[in-house]
Residue frames as qw, qx, qy, qz and C-alpha x, y, z in Angstrom:
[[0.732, -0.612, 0.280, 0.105, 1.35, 0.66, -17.83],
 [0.323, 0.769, -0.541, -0.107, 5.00, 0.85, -18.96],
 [0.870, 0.113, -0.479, -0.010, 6.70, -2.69, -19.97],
 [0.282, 0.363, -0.726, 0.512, 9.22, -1.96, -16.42],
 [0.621, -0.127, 0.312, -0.707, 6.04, -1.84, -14.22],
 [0.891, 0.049, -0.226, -0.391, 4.55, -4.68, -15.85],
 [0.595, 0.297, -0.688, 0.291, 8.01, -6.83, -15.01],
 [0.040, -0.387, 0.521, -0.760, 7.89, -5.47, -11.72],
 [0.608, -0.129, 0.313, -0.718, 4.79, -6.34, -10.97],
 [0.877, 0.172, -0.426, -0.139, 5.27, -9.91, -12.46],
 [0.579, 0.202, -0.672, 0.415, 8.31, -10.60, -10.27],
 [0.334, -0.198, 0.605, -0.696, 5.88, -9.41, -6.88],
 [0.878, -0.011, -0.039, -0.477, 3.69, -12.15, -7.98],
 [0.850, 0.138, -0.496, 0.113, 5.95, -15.03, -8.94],
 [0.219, 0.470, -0.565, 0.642, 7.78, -13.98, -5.69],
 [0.309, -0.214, 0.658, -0.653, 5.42, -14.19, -3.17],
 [0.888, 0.130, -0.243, -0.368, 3.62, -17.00, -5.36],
 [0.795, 0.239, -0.453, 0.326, 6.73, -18.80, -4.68],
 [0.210, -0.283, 0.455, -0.817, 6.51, -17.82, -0.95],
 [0.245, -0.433, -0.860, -0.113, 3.01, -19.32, -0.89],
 [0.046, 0.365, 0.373, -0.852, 1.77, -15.71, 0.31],
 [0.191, 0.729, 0.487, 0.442, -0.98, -13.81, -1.28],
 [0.272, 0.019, -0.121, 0.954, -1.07, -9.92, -1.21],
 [0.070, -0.823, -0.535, 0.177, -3.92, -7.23, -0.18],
 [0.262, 0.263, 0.063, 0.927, -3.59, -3.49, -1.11],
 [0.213, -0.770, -0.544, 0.256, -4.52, -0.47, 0.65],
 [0.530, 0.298, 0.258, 0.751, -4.59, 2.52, -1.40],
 [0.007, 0.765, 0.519, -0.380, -5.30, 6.10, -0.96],
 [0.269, 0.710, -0.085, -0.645, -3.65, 8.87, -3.17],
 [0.121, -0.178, 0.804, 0.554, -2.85, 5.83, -6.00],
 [0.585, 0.176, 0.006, -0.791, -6.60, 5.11, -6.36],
 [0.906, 0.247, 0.259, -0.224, -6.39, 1.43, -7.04],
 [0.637, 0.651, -0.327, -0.252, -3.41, 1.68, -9.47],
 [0.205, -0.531, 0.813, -0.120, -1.14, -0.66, -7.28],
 [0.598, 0.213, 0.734, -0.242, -4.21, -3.61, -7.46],
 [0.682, 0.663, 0.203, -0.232, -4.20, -3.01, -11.21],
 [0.191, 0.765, -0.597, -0.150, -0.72, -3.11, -11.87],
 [0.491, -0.202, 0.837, -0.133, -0.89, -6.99, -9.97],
 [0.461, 0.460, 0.200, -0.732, -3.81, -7.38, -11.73],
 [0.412, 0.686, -0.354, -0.484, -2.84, -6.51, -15.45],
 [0.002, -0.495, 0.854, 0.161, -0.93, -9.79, -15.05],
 [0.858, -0.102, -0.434, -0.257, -2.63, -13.14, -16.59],
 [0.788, -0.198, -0.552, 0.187, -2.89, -15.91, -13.50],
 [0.003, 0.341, -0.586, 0.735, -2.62, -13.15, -10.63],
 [0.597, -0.388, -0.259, -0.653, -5.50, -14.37, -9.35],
 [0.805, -0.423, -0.360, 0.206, -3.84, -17.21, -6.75],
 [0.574, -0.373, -0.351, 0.639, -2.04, -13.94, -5.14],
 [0.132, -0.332, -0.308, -0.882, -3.53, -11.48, -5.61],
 [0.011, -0.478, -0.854, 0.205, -6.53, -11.83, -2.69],
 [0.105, -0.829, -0.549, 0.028, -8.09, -8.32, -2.52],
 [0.369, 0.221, 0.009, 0.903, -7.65, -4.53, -2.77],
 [0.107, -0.846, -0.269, 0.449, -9.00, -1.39, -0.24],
 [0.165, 0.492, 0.049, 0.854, -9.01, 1.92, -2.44],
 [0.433, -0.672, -0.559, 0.219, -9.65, 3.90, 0.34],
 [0.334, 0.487, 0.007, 0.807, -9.24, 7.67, -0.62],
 [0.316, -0.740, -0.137, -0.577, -11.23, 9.16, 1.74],
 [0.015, -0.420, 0.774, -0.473, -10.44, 9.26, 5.69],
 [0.745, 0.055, 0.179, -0.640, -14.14, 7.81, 6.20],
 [0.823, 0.387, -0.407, -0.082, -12.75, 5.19, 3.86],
 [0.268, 0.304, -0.836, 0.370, -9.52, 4.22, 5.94],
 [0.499, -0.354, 0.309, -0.728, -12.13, 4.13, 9.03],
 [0.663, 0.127, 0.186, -0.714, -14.54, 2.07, 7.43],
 [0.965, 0.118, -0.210, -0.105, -12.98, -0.32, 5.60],
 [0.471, 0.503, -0.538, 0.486, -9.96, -0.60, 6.88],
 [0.702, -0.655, -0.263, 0.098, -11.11, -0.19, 10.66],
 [0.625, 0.044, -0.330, 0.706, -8.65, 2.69, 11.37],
 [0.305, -0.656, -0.581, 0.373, -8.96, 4.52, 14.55],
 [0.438, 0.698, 0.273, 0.497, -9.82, 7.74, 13.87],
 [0.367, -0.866, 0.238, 0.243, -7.64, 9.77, 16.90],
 [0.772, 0.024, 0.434, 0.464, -4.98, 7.78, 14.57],
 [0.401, 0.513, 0.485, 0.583, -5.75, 10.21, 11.68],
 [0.149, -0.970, -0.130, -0.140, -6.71, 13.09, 13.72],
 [0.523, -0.749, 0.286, 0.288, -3.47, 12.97, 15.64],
 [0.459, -0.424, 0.511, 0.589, -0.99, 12.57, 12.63],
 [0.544, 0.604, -0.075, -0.578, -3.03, 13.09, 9.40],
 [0.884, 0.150, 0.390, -0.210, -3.54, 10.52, 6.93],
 [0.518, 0.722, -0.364, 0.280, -0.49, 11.50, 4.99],
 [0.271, -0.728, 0.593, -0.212, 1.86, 10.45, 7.70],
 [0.187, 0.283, -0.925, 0.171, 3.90, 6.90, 8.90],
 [0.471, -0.080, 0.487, -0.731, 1.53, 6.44, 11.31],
 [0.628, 0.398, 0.238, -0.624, -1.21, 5.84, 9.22],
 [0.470, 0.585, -0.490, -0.443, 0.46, 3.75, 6.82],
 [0.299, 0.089, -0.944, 0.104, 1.56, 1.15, 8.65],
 [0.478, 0.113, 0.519, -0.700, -1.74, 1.30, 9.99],
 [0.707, 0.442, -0.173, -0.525, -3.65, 0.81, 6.58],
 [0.550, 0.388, -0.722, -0.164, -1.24, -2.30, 5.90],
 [0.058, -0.097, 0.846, -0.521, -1.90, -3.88, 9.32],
 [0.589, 0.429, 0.410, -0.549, -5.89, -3.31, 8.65],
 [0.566, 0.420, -0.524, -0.478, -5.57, -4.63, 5.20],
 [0.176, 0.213, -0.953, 0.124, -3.98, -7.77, 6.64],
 [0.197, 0.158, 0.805, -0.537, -6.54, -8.12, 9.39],
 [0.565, 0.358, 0.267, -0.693, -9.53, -7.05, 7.11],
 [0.674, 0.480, -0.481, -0.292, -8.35, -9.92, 4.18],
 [0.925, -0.273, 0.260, 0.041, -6.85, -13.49, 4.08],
 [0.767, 0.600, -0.178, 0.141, -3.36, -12.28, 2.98],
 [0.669, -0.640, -0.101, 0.364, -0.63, -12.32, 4.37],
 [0.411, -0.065, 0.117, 0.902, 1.23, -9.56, 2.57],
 [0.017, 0.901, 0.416, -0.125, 0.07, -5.80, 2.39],
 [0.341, -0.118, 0.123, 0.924, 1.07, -2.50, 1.03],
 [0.054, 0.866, 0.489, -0.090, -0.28, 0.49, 1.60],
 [0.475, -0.113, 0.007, 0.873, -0.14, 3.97, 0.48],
 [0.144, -0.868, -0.475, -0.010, -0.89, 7.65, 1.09],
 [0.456, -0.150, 0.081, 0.874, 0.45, 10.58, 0.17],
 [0.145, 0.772, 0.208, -0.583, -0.29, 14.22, -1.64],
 [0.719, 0.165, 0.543, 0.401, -0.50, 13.60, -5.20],
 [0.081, -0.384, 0.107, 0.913, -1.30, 17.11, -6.22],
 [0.658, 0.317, -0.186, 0.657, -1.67, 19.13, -7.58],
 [0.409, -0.549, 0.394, -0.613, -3.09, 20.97, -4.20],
 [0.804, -0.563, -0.114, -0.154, -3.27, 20.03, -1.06],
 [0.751, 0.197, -0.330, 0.537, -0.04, 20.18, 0.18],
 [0.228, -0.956, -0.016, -0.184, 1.04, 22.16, 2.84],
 [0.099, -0.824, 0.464, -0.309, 4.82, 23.30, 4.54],
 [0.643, -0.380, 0.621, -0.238, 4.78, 19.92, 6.31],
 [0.614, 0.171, 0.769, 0.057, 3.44, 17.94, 4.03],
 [0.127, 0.513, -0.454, -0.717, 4.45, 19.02, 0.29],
 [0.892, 0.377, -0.017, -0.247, 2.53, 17.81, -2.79],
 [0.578, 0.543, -0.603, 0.084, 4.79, 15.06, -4.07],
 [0.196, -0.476, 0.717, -0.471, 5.21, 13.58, -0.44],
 [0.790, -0.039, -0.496, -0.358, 3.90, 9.69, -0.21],
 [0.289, -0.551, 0.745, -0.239, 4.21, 7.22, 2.59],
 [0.828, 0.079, -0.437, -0.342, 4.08, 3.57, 2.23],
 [0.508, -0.354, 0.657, -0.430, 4.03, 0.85, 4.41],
 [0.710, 0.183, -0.615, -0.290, 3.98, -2.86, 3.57],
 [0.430, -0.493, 0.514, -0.555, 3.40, -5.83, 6.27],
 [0.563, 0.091, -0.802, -0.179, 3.69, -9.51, 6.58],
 [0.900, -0.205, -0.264, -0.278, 1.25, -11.92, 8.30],
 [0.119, -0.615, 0.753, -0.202, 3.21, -13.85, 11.29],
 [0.095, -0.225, -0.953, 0.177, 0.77, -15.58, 12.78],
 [0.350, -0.461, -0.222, -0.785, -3.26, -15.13, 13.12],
 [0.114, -0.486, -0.832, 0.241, -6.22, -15.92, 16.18],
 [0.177, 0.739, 0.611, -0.221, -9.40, -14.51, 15.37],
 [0.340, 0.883, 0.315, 0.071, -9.61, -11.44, 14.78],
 [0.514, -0.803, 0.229, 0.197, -5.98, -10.59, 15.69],
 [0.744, 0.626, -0.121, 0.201, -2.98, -10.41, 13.21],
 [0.425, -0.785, 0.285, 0.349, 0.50, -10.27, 14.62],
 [0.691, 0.668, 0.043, 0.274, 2.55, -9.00, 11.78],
 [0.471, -0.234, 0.190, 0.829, 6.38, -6.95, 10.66],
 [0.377, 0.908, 0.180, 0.025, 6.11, -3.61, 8.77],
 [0.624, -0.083, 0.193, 0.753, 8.14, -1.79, 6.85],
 [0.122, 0.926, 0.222, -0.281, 7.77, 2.23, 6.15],
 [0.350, 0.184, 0.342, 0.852, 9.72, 3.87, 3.14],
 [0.214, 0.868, 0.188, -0.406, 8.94, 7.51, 2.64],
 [0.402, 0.252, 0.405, 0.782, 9.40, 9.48, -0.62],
 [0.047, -0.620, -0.131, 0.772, 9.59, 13.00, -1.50],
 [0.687, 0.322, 0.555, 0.342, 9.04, 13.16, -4.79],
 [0.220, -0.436, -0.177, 0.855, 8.16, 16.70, -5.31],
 [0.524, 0.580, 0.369, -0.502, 5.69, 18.65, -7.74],
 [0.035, 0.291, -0.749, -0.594, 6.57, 16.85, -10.53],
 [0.484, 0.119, -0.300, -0.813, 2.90, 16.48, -11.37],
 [0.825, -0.065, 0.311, -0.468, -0.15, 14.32, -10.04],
 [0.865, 0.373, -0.300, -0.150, 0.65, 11.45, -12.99],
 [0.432, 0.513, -0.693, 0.263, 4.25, 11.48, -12.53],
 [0.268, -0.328, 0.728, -0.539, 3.83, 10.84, -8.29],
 [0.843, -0.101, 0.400, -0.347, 1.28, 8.23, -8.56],
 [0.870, 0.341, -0.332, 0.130, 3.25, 6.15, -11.55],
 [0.179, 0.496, -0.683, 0.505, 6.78, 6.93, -9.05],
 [0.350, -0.455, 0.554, -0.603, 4.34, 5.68, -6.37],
 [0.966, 0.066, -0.105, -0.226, 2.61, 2.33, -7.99],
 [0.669, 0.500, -0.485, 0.261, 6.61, 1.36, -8.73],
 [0.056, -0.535, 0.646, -0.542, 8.00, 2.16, -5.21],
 [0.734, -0.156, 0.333, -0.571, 4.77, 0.36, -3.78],
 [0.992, 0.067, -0.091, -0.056, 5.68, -3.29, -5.51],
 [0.386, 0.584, -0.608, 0.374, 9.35, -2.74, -4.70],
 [0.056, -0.463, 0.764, -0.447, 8.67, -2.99, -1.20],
 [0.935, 0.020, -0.025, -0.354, 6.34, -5.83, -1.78],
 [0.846, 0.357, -0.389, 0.077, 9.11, -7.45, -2.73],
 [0.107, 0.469, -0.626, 0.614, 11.45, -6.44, 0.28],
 [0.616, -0.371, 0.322, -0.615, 8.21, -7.65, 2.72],
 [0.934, 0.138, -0.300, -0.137, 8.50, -11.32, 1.92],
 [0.550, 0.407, -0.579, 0.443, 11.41, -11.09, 3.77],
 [0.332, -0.447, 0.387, -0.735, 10.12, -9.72, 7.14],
 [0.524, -0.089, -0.818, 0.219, 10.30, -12.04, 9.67]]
């Protein structure tokens, strides 16, 4: 992990440490690398709560509890589904921040619609809870990155993904 990441990912801890939030991830073409960038840092552990890799669609389903006309109707590369995965992160964890992401890291799979290099993310704050029921805010950021090679899109996509950590602390 490069020393700007590592900052980065220090100042989405001390930030929503200093918030009194904790954070959940919900990952699908990063594999985990967002919950390992938090991680990496001594003393994430009081925000930091928990982390869905969830590469597969079977995966979003299953742990994540997303509906799966959701994924049929807009594929799992889409808005949709992102701010889905950060809503079900919330609701399947006790955090109250989330960021998810899902995209086409390459280098196949891509298609005309949906070019390798093409990521959505989706981050969500916690309002208020009862039972099993989360009313939350999202935010969606797409990025295009483009076939500038599996590595390059998931390091462009860990980085984008704690930016708008940082932007969700705000949502109201």
């Amino acid at each position: 992990m490069t020393e700007d990441l590592t900052t980065l990912a220090a100042e989405v801890l001390d930030r929503a440490r200093g918030l009194g939030l904790s954070i959940a991830t919900a990952e699908s073409c990063t594999g985990g690398l967002v919950a390992a960038a938090l991680t990496s840092i001594a003393g994430s552990s009081d925000v930091f709560e928990r982390g869905f890799v969830t590469y597969s669609n079977e995966a979003k389903e299953e742990m994540l509890g997303i509906d799966p006309a959701l994924i049929a109707g807009h594929g799992a590369v889409s808005a949709e589904v992102a701010i889905a995965m950060a809503a079900c992160a919330l609701r399947q964890s006790r955090a109250q921040l989330s960021v998810a992401v899902t995209g086409v890291a390459g280098p196949s799979g891509g298609t005309a619609e949906k070019p390798v290099g093409l990521v959505h993310f989706a981050a969500a704050k916690a309002l208020s809870r009862e039972g099993d029921a989360v009313d939350f805010a999202a935010i969606h950021h797409e990025e295009r990155f483009g076939d500038i090679g599996r590595a390059e899109v998931r390091a462009k996509s860990v980085e984008t993904a704690l930016r708008l950590l940082l932007r969700a602390g705000d949502l109201a």
